[in-house]
TORSEFI-43689 format. One record per atom (N, C-alpha, C): x negated, y negated, z. Coordinates in steps of 0.02 Angstrom, whole numbers, plus 50000, padded with zeros to 5 digits. Layout:
XYZ...
end
This chain:
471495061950586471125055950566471565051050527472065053550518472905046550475472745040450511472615040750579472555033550613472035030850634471735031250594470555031750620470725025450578469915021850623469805014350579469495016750513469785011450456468885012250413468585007850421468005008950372467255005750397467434999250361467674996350288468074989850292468594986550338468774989150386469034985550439468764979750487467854984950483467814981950553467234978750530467164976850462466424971550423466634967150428466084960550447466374953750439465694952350395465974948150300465294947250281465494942550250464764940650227464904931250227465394930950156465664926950137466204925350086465814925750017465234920450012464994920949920464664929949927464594934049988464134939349962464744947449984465364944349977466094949849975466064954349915465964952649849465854956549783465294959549777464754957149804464054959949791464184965649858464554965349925464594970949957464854976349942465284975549906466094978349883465634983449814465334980149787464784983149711464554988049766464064986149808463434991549827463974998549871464464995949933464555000349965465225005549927465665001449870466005006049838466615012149899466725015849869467065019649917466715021449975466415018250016466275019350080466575013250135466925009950087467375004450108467715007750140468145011850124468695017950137468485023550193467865024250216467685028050265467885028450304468035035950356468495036850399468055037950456467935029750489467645033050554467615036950617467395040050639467325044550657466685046350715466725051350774466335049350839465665053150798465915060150797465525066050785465525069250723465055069950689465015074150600465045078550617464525082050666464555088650651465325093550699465675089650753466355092650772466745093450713466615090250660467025092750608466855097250562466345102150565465975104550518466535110250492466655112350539467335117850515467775116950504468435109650508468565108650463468765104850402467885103550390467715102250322467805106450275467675113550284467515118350261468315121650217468765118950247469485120550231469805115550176469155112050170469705104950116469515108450074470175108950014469975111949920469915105649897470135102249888470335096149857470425090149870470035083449844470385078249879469585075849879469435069749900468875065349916469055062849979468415063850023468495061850096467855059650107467775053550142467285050250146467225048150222466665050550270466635049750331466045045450361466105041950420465495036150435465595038850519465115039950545464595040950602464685035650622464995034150705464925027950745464675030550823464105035250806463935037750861463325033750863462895032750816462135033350819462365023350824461765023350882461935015950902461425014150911460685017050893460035013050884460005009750826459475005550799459495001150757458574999350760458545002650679457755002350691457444994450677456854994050700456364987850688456764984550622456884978250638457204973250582456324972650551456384972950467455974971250449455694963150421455004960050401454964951550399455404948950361455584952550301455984951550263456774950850274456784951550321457764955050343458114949850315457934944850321458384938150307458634937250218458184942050169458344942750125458424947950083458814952150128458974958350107459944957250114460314961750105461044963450093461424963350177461014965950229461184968250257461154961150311460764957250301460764953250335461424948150327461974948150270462524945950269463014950050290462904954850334463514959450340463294960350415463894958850469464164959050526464444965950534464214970850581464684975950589464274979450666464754983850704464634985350759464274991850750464314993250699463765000250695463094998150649462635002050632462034999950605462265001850531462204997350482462165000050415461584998650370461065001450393460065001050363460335006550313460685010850332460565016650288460775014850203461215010950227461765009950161461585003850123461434997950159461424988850121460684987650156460204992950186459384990050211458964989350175459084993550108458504992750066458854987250015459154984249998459374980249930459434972449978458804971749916458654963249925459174958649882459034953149884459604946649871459314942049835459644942149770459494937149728460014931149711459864927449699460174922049681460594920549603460194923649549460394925349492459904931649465460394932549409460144937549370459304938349354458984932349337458354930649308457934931949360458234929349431457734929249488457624937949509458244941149485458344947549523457634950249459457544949849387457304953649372456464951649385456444944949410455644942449416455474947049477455814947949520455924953349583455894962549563456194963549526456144969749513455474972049504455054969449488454354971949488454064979349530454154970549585453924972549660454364978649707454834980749687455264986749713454924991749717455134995649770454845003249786455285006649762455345014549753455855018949731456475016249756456625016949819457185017449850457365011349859457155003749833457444999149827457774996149805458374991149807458514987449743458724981249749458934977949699459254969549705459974967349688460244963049712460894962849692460934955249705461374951349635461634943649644462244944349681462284936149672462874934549695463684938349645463284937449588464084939549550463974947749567463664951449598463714957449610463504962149550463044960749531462474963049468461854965049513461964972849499461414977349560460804980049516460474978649539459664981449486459274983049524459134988849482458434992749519457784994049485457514998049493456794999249448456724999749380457385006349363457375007749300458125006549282458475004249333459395004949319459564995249312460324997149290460774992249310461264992949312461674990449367462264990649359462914984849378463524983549337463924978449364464674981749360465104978549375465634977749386466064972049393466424973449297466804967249303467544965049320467644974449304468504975449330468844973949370469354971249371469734972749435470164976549461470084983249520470634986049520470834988049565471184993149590471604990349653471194994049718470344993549715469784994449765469464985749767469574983449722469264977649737469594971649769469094967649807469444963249843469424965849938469364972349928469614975349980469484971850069468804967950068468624965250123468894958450125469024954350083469494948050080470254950550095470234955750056471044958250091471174960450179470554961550182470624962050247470514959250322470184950750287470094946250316470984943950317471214941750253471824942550254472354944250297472364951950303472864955750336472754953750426471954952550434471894951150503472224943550530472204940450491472314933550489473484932750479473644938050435474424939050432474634941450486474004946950517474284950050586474294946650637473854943050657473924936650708474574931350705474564928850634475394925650620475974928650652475904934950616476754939850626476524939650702475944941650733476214942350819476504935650842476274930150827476344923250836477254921550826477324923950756478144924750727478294926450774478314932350800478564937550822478604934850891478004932850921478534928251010478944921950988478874916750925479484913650907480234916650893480384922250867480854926750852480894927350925480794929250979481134933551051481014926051070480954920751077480974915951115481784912651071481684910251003482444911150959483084915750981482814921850989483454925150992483654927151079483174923051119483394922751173483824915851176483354910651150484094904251163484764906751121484704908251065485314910251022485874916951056485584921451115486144923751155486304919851212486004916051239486274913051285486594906751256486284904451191486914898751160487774903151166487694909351136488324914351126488704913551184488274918151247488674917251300489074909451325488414903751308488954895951329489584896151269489384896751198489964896451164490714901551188490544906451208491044910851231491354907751275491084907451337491354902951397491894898751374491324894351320491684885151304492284887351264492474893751215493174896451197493434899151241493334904251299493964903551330494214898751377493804895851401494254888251418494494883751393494234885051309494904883051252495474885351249495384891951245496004892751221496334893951311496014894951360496654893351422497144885151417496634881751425496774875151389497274873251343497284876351283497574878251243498314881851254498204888051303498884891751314499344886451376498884882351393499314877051453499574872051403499254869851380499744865051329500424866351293500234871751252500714876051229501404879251274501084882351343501754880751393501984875751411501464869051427501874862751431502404860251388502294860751333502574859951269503184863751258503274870851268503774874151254504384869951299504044869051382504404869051422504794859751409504384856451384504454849451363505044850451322505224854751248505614856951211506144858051246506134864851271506724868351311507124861351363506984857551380507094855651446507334846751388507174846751342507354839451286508114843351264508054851251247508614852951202509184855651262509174858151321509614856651373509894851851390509594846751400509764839351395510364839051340509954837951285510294838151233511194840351214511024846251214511874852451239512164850651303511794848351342512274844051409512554838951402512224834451372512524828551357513074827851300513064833451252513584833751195514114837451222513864844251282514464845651290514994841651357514684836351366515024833151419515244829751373515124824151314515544820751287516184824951240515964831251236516684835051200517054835851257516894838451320517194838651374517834832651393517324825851407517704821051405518214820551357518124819651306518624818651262519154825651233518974829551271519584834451277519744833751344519844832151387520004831551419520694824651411520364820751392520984815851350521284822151307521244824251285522034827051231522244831751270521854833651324522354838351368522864834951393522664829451411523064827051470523764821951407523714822151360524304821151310524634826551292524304834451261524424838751252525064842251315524774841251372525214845251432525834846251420526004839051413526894838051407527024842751350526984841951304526864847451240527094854751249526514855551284526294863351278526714863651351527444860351406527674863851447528424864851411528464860451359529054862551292529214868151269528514868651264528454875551217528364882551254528314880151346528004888151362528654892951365529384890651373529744894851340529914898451277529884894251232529924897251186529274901951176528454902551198528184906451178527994911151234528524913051296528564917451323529074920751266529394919351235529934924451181529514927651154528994922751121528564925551059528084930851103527784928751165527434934851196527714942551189528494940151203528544946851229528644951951146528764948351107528634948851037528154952351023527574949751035526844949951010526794958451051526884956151127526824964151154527054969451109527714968851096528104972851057527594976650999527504968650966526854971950905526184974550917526014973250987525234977150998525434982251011525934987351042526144994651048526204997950978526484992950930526614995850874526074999150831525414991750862524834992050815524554996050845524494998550923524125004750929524165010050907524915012350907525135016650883524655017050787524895013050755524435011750712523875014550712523245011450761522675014050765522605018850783523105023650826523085032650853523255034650749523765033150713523595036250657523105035750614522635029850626521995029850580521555032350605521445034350681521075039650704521295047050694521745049550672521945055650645521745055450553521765049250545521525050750475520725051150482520355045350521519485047550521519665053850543519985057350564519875064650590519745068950525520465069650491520475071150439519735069450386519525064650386518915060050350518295065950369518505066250421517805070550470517775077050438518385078750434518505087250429518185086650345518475081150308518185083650209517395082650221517155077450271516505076350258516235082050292516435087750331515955091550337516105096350294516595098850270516845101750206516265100350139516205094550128515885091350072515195093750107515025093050165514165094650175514075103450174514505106950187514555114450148514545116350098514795112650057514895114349984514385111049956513965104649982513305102549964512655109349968512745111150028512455115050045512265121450014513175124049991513015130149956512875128949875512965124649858512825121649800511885121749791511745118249833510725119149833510725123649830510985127749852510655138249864510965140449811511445138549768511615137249695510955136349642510915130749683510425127249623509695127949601509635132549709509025136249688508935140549665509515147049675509505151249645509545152749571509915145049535509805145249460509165143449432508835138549487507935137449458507705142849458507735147249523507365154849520507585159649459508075159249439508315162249384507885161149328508075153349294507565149049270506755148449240506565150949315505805151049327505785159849278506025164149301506045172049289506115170549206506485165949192506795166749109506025164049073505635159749108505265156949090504785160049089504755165449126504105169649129504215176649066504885178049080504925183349046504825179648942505105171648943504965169448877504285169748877503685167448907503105167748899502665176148889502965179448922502725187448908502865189948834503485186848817503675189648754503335184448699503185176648729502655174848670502125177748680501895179548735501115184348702501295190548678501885192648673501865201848618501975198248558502415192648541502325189148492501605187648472501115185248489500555183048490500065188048448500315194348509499565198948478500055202748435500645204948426501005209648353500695200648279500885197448295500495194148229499925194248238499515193948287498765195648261498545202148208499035207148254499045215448212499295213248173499785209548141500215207648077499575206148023499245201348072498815197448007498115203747992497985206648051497445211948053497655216547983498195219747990498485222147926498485219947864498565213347869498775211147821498055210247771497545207347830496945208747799496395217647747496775221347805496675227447774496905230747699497715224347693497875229247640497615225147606497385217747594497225215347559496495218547521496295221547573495365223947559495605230647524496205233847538496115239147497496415236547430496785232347419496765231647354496445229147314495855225347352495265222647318495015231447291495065233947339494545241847322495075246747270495615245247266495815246447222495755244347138495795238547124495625234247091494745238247056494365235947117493675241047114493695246447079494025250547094493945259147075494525258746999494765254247004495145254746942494675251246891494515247046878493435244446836493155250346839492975253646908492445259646891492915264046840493425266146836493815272146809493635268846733493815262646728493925264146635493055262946646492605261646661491965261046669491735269346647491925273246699491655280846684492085285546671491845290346650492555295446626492305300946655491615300946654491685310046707491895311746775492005307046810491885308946890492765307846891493245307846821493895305446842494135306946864494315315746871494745319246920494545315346995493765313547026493725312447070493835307347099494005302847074494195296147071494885294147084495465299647033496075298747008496265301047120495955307147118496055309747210495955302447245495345300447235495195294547290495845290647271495945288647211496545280847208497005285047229497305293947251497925293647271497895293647357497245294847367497285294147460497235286147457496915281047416497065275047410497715272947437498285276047402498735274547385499275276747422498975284147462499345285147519499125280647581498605279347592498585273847641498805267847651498765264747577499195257047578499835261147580500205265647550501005264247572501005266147670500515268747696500675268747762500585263047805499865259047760500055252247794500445248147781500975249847748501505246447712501895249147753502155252347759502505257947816502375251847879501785252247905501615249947971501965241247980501655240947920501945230847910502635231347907503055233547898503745233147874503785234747968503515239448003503825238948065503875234748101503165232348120502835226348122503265221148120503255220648071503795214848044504645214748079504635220048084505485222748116505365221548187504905222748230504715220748315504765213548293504445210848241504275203148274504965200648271505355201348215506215199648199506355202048263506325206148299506805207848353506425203648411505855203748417505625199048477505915193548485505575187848405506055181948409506715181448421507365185348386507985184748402507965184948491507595189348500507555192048579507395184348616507225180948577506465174448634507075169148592507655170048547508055164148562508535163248590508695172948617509345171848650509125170348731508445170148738508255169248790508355160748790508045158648744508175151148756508855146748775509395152248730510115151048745509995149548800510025157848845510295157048918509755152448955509095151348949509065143548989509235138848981509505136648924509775130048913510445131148920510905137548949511375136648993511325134749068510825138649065510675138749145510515130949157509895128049117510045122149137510625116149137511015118549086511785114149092512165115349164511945122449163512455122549230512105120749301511405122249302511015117949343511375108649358511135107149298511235097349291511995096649305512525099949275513245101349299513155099549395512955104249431512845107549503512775100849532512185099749493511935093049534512105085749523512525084649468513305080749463513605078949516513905085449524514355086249569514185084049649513385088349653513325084449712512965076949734512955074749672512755067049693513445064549691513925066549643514715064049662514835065349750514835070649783515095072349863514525070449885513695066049882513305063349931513875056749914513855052249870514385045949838514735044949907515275050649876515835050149904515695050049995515185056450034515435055250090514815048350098514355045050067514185039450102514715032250111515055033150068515605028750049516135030550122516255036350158516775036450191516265033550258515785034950268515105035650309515085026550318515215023150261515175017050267515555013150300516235017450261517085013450289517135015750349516675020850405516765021350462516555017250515515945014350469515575011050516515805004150524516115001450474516464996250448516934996450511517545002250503518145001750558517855001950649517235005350650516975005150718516474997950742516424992250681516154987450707516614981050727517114982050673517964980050692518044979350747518104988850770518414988050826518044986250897517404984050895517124984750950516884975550958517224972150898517124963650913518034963350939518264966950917518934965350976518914966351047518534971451068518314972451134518794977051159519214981051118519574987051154519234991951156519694995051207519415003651181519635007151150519235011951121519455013751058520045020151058519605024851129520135030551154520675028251188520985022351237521405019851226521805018151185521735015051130521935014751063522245020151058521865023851036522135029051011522845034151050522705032151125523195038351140523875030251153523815025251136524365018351135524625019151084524235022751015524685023050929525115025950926525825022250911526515026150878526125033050842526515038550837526575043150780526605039550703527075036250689527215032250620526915026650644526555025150649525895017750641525895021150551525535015150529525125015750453524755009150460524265009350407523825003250406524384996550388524674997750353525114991950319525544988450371525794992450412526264989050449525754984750517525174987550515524504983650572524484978050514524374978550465524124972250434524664966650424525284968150417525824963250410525894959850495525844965750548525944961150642525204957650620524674961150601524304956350629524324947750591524474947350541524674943650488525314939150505525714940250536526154938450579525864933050633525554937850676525464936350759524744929350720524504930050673524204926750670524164917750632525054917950586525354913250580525604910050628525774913150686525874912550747525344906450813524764909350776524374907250824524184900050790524174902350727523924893950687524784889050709525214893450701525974886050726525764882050799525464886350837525274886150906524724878350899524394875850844523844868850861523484869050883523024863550863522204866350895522304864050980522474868251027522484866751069522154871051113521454869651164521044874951192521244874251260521504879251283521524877551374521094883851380520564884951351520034888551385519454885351372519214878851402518744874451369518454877051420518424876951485518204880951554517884886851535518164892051510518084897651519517464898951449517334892351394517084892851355516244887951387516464883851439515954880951452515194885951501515764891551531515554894551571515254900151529515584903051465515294907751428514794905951370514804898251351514164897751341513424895851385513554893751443513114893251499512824902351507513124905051489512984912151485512484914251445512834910251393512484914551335511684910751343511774901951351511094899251370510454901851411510924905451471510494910051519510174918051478510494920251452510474925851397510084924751357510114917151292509624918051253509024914551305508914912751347508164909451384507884915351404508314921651421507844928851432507314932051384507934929051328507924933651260507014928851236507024922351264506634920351229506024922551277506024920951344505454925951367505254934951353505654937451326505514941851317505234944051252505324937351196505004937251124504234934651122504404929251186503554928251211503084931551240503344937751289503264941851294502874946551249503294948551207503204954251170502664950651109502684942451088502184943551051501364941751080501444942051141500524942051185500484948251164501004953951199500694959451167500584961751119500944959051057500824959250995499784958350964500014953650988499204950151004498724952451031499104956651086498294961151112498314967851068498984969551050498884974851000498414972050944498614967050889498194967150834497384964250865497234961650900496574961450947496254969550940496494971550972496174978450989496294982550920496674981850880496564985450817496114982450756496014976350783495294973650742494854975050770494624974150843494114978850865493904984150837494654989150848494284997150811494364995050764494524993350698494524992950628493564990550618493334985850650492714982350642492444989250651492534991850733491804998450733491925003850681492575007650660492745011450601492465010550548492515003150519492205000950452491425001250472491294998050544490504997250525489805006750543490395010450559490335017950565490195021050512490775019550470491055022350396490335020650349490385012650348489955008850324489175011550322488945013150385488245014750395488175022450365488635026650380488735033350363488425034950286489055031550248488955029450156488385027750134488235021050191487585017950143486985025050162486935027450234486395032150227486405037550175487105039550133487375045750100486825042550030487045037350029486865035249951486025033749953485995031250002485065032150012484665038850013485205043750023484645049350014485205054849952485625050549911485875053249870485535052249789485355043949782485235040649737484425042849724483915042149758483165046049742483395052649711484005055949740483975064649697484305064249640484585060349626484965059349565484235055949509484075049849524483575048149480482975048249498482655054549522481935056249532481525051049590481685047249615481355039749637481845036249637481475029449653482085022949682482335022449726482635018249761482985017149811483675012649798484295015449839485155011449831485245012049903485545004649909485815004049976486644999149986486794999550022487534995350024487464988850057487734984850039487504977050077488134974350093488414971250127488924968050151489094959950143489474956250098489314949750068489584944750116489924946650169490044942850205489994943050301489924941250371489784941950432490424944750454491114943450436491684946650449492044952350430491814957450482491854964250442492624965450420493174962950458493984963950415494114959250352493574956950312493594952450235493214953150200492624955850238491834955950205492244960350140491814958350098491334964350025491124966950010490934972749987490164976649991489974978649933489214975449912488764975549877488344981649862488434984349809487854993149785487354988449768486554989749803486074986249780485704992749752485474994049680485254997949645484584995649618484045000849628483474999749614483325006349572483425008149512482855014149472482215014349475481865020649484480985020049497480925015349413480385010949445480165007949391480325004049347480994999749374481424994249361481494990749408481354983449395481474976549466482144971949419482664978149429483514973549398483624967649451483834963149447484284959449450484854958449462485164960649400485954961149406486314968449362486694968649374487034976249346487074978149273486954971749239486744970949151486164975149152485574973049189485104976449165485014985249180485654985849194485604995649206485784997149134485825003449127485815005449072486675011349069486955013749036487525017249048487215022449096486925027649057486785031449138486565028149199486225025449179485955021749257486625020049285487235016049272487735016649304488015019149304488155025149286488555032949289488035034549364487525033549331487195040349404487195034949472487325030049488487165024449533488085027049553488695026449501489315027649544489225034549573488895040349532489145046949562488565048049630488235042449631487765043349712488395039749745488695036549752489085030849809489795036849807489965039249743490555043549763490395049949811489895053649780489605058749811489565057149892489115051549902489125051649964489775049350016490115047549978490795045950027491095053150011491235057849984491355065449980490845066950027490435068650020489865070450097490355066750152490595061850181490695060150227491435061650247491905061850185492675064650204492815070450148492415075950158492755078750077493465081350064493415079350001494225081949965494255088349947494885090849957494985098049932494555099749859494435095249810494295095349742494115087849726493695087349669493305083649646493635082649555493615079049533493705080349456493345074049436492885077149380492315071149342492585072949290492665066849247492845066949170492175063349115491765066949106491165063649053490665060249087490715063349154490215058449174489675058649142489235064849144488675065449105488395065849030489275062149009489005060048923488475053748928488255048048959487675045448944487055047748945486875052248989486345053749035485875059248979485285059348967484765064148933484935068648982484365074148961484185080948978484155078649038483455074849083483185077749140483725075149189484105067749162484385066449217485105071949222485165074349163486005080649155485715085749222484955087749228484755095049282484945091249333484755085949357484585082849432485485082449428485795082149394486445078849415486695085449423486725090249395487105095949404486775101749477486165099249496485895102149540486295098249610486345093649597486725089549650487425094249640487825093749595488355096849591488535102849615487885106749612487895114449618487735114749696487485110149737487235108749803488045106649829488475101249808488885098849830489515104849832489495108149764490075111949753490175117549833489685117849878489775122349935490315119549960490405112349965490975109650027491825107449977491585106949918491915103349880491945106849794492385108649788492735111649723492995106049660492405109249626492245104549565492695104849511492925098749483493485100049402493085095349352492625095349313492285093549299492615093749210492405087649154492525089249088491995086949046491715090549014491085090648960491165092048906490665088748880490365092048802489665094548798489165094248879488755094648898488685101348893488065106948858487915113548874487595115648937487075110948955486655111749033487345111949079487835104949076488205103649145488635113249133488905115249067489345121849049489105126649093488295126449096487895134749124488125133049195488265127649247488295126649313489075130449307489255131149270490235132049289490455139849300491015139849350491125150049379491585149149311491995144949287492735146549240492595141249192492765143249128492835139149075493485138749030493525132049010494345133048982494325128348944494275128548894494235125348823494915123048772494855119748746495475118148693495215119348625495595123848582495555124748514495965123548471495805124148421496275119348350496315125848294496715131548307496485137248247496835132948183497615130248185497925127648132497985119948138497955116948102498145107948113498585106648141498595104248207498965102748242499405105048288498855112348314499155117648338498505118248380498445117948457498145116448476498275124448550497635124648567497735132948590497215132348664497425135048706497005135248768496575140748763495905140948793495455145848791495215148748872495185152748884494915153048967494405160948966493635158148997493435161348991492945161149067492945170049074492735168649148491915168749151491485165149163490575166949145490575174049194490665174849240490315181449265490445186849238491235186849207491505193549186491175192749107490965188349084490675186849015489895190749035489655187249061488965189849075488915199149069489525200949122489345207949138489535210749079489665208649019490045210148941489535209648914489195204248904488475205148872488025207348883487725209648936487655214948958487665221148956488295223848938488645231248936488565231148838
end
C-alpha cells in the first residue's frame, strides 16, 4: 500500500470551507485507499505499532441526498467516493453565533462547523488554531497538482531545449572542423609562401657572392699559377707531416688503451671497495646491535642497582627503628640485640651485592665505550673508503670526458680512426701533432683568402638546403603527431579524472552520514573543463544550512577531511595510513563513529594513528608511548593490548 492514493488526493473542496474540512476529517486526510477492508483482515492483525488509517472505495451507492444537503459539509466537498459517513451529518454555519442559534435543533449524531473551522455540537466544542505540519494539507495539494502539470509542461520545454542544443553542437562541430581545415590550408599556404620568399632570398645572395667572386678569381689566377710551384714543395711537406701526425695518433690510441686498462682497473677497485664498505656497515650495524643489548643489561643492572639501593635504605630506616625500640625496652634485649645482628648480616650482604653490581656496571660501560671506539673507527674507515671512491668515480669521469672530447675531434675531421691508427709513427707524441698542425696551419693562413672551392661549396650547401627541408618536414611531421598524442591524452586524462571524480564523490557520500550521524557531502566541480576545473567539498551537518566553511566548527572540519581522505583510501589504498590528532576536536559521540569507521577501514588499510584520546587508545592492537622518568630524558614505552589483556586476566 507505499503507492495507494489517499483520500486527500482525490477531494476537490471549495477554498473558504479547506480548514473547516481539514478540522472535521483530521487524519483521515491521510487514508490509504483501498478496494477491499475485509482482504486485509489478516494482515491487520500483524501490525504492533504504528497508526494506519484505511478508506473503502468499493461501496459506490450513495444514499437519498437529504432537503437540507445544500447546507450541510458535505455538500462543499467533491470526491469520487461517497463521504455521508464522515462530513453528512455536520451542518454549516456562517459564524460562531449562527452555529450556536443552530445547535439547539441538533440530533445526537449531529453537528456544526464555521467557516474559521470552529466545530460544535450538542454538548461539545471544538477548534483548532495551530498550525502544523497536517494542516493546509488539501491546499497543498491543489498545489502539488497544479506544480505537477508545470514540471510536465517544463519538462517537454527541457527535451524540446536539449534537442535544439545537440543539434546546435553537432552544427558547431561541423562549423570547427572546417575551421580549422581552413585553418591548416592557410597555414600550409603560408609556410610554403615563407619557404619559397627565403629560397629566393639565398639565391639571390648567393648569386651576387658568386658574381663577385668570380671577379677575384679571375685576378687571383695569375697569382695562384706563381705560386702552384712553390706549394707543390709545401705539399709534399705537409704529406711528410700527415704520416708523422698519424703516427702520432697510433700513439694516442695506445695511450686511450692504456686509459682503458686504469679505467677498468679503477671500476674493480670501485667495486671491491663497496663490498668493503658493505661489509664495514654490516660490521657497523652488528656493533650497533651488540651496543644496544649491552644498554639494556645496563638498563635493568641499574634498575637492580636502584632496587637495592632502595632495600638498604628501608633496612636502615628499620634499623634506626629497632635501635628507638632497644633504648625504649630492656627486656626483650637479648632478642632484639639477635634481630639487629641478622639486620646487620643482611645489609653487609646487600652491600656485598651493590659493590658487585656496581663492578658489572664499571665493566659494562668500559665494555659499551670501547665499543664506541671501534665504531667510530669503523666509521672513519668507512668515510676514508668512500673518499677514495668518489676520488676514482672523479677521476675515471674526467678520462670518460677527455675521450669523448678526442672522438668528437676526430670524427669533424672525417678520418678514420683505425686507419689512423695503424698510419701512427711508433714515436708520434701529442706535442710534435700540435707543433705540424700549428705549422701546416700558418701555412694555410700565408696561402689568402682565396676559395677555389666556391663550386663545391655551392653544391654542398644546396645539400644541406635539401637536408634541412626534410629535416623540416619531418619536425612537421612529428609535431601532428605530437598533437594527436596530447589530444588523446586529454581525452583519457578527462575520462580518468571524471571516473576518479565520481568514484570519491560517491566514497564521501556514503562516508560523511557515518562519520556525523546524518547529513549529506558531495564534491562539485567549479569549472566545465575537466583538465583546469577545481573541486569543491560541499558539506552539510544534520541540522546546519552552512554557507561557507566559517560556519563549521573544528570537528566538523576534521570529520568533513577524514570523510574525503577516507574515501579516496577506499578507492586507491595505501600500504598505511597515519592520523596525527585528528580526533583532538571531536566529543565523545563523534570520537565512537570515527573510530568505528577506523576499525571498519583498518581491514584494507593499516592504521598509524597519534592521540591523547582514551576511546580512539581501546581501538589500537600496539601502543607506544613517550615518557619523561628524568627531565629531559625522554623514554619509549611499547605495550602490546592483547598480551596486556591476557596479563590481567591471569
Amino acid at each position: 500500500m507505499a503507492d495507494a492514493t489517499r483520500l486527500a488526493e482525490r477531494l476537490d473542496v471549495a477554498p473558504e470551507w479547506r480548514h473547516a474540512v481539514e478540522i472535521v476529517l483530521g487524519f483521515h486526510l491521510q487514508a490509504v485507499c483501498v478496494d477491499e477492508l475485509s482482504d486485509l483482515a489478516t494482515s491487520l492483525q500483524t501490525l504492533t505499532k504504528g497508526t494506519l488509517t484505511l478508506f473503502d472505495t468499493t461501496i459506490k451507492t450513495t444514499p437519498n441526498r437529504p432537503e437540507d444537503y445544500a447546507e450541510r459539509l458535505i455538500s462543499r466537498v467533491s470526491s469520487p467516493w461517497p463521504l455521508d459517513d464522515l462530513l453528512g451529518s455536520i451542518y454549516l454555519a456562517e459564524d460562531l453565533d449562527h452555529a450556536f442559534k443552530l445547535r439547539e435543533e441538533l440530533s445526537e449524531q449531529e453537528s456544526i462547523i464555521t467557516r474559521e473551522g470552529i466545530w460544535v455540537g450538542r454538548n461539545w466544542l471544538c477548534m483548532a488554531q495551530e498550525q502544523d505540519e497536517k494542516s493546509g494539507v488539501l491546499a497543498r495539494g491543489d498545489e502539488l497538482r497544479q506544480i505537477t502539470a508545470e514540471l510536465r509542461q517544463l519538462g517537454d520545454e527541457v527535451e524540446q531545449l536539449t534537442a535544439d542544443f545537440e543539434q546546435g553542437q553537432a552544427q558547431l562541430k561541423e562549423i570547427e572542423q572546417s575551421r580549422e581545415q581552413i585553418q591548416r590550408q592557410l597555414n600550409e599556404a603560408n609556410r610554403r609562401q615563407a619557404d619559397i620568399g627565403a629560397a629566393q632570398g639565398s639565391k639571390r645572395a648567393k648569386a651576387d657572392h658568386l658574381s663577385i667572386r668570380r671577379e677575384a678569381i679571375g685576378r687571383e689566377i695569375a697569382e695562384v699559377r706563381s705560386q702552384i710551384s712553390s706549394d707543390k714543395k709545401e705539399l709534399n711537406s705537409a704529406k711528410i707531416s700527415l704520416h708523422s701526425a698519424l703516427s702520432k695518433i697510433e700513439t694516442l690510441a695506445q695511450q686511450r688503451q692504456l686509459l682503458i686498462q686504469q679505467r677498468d682497473e679503477l671500476r674493480t677497485t670501485l667495486l671491491e671497495k663497496r663490498e668493503e664498505a658493505s661489509c664495514r656497515q654490516s660490521e657497523v650495524h652488528k656493533l650497533a646491535l651488540k651496543i644496544e643489548a649491552v644498554r639494556s643489561s645496563s638498563r635493568s643492572l641499574t634498575q637492580g642497582l636502584e632496587r637495592m639501593t632502595t632495600q638498604l635504605s628501608q633496612l636502615s630506616k628499620r634499623q634506626e627503628e629497632l635501635k628507638l625500640h632497644l633504648t625504649k625496652s630492656i627486656d626483650p634485649l637479648a632478642e632484639q640485640n639477635q634481630q639487629l645482628e641478622q639486620q646487620l648480616e643482611q645489609r653487609i650482604k646487600v652491600e656485598e651485592q651493590l659493590t658487585k653490581a656496581r663492578k658489572v656496571l664499571e665493566e659494562i660501560e668500559q665494555r659499551l665505550r670501547q665499543l664506541e671506539q671501534d665504531r667510530h673507527q669503523s666509521e672513519q674507515a668507512v668515510q676514508s673508503v668512500r673518499t677514495i671512491l668518489d676520488q676514482a668515480r672523479m677521476s675515471r669521469q674526467e678520462v670518460l670526458i677527455r675521450g669523448k672530447t678526442l672522438e668528437e675531434q676526430l670524427n669533424e675531421t672525417g678520418f678514420n680512426r683505425n686507419q689512423l691508427i695503424e698510419g701512427l709513427a711508433e714515436d708520434a707524441s701529442e706535442e710534435q701533432s700540435h707543433e705540424q698542425v700549428e705549422r701546416m696551419d700558418m701555412r694555410i693562413r700565408r696561402l689568402g683568402a682565396i676559395n677555389l672551392a666556391a663550386i663545391d661549396e655551392f653544391q654542398e650547401q644546396s645539400e644541406r638546403m635539401e637536408y634541412l627541408d626534410s629535416q623540416h618536414a619531418d619536425v612537421t611531421e612529428s609535431l601532428e603527431t605530437l598533437e594527436r598524442a596530447i589530444r588523446k591524452i586529454d581525452k583519457e586524462t578527462r575520462t580518468r579524472f571524471k571516473e576518479t571524480f565520481d568514484k570519491v564523490n560517491t566514497g564521501i557520500q556514503d562516508m560523511f552520514p557515518k562519520l556525523f550521524g546524518g547529513g549529506h557531502a558531495y564534491l562539485e566541480l567549479t569549472g566545465d573543463d575537466l583538465l583546469d576545473t577545481g573541486v569543491t567539498v560541499m558539506a552539510r551537518p544534520p541540522g546546519k544550512r552552512n554557507s561557507s566553511i566559517q560556519l563549521l566548527s573544528g570537528g566538523e572540519k576534521a570529520l568533513t577531511a577524514v570523510a574525503l581522505v577516507f574515501s579516496i583510501f577506499k578507492l586507491n589504498p595505501a600500504p598505511f595510513c597515519m592520523l596525527d590528532e585528528v580526533d583532538a576536536p571531536l566529543d565523545d559521540a563523534n570520537v565512537g563513529r570515527f573510530c568505528e569507521l577506523v576499525k571498519t577501514m583498518s581491514e584494507h588499510v593499516q592504521f598509524i594513528f597519534i592521540t591523547h584520546n582514551k576511546i580512539t587508545m581501546e581501538i589500537a592492537h600496539q601502543l607506544m608511548g613517550v615518557t619523561m622518568n628524568e627531565p629531559g630524558v625522554s623514554r619509549l614505552v611499547s605495550v602490546d593490548v592483547e598480551e596486556a589483556a591476557q596479563l590481567a586476566v591471569m
